[in-house]
C-alpha positions in Angstrom: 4.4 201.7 109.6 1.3 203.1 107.3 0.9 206.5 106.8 -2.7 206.2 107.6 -4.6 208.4 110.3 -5.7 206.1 113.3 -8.6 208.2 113.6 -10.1 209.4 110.8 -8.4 206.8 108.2 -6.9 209.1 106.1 -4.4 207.8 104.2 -1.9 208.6 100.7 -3.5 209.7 97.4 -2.3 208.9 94.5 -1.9 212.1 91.8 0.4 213.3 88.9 3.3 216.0 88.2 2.7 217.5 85.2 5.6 219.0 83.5 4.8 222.0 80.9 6.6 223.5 78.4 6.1 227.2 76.7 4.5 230.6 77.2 1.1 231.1 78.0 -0.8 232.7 75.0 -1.6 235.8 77.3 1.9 236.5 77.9 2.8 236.6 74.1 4.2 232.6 73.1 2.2 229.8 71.1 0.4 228.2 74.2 1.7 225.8 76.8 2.3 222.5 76.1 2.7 218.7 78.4 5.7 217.3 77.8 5.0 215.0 80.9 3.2 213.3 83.4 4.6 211.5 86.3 2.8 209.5 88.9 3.3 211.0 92.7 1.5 210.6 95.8 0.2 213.3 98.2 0.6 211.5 101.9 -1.2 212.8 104.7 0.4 215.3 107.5 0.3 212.9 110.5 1.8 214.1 113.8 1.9 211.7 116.9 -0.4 212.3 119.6 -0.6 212.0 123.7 -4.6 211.1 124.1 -6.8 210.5 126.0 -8.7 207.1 124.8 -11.4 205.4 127.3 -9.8 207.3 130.4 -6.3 205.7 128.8 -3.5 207.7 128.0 -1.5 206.5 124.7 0.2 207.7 121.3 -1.7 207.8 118.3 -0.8 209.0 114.8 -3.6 211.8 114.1 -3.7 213.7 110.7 -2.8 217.5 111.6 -6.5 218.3 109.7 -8.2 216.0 112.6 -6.3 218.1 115.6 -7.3 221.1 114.1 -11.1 220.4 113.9 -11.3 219.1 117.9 -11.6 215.1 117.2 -9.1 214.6 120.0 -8.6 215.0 123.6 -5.1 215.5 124.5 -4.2 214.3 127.7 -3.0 216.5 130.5 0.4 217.1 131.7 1.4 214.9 133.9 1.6 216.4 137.9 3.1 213.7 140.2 5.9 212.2 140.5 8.1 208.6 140.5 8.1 206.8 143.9 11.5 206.2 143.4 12.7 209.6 142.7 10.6 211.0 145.8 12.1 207.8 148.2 15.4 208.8 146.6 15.5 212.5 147.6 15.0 212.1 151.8 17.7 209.2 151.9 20.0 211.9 149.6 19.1 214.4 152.0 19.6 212.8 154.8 23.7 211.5 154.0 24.6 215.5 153.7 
């Protein structure tokens, strides 16, 4: 699965680790110096989602920076319960 935000698109970046070497000038050495550079990538903080979608409830993977801003609408908690387990209860009930 893509580390990509189903809302917004967001999605990895690619960036470098630099590795230095040294003391600052300010602190009293000769300066700092790269020794190296490595490739990394920054990925996006993506947290899965109950929302409401077109009066539809489902999961969606939404970057935590599109929660935070209001894009979604979270769906509410859920109040009723399964026919079964109400059917079940009176027939339970009723054998004590």
């Amino acid at each position: 699965m893509s580390r990509i935000c189903e809302l917004t698109g967001v999605g990895s970046i690619k960036g470098n680790h630099i590795w230095r070497s040294g003391k600052a000038k300010k602190k009293g050495g000769i300066g700092t110096h790269v020794t190296a550079i490595t490739k990394r990538r920054f990925q996006p903080n993506l947290q899965k989602v109950k929302v409401l979608i077109g009066g539809e409830v489902r999961f969606i993977r939404v970057s935590a920076k599109a929660i935070k801003r209001g894009l979604i609408v979270k769906a509410p908690r859920r109040t009723w319960k399964k026919p079964e387990a109400v059917a079940a209860a009176p027939a339970a009930a009723a054998k004590k």
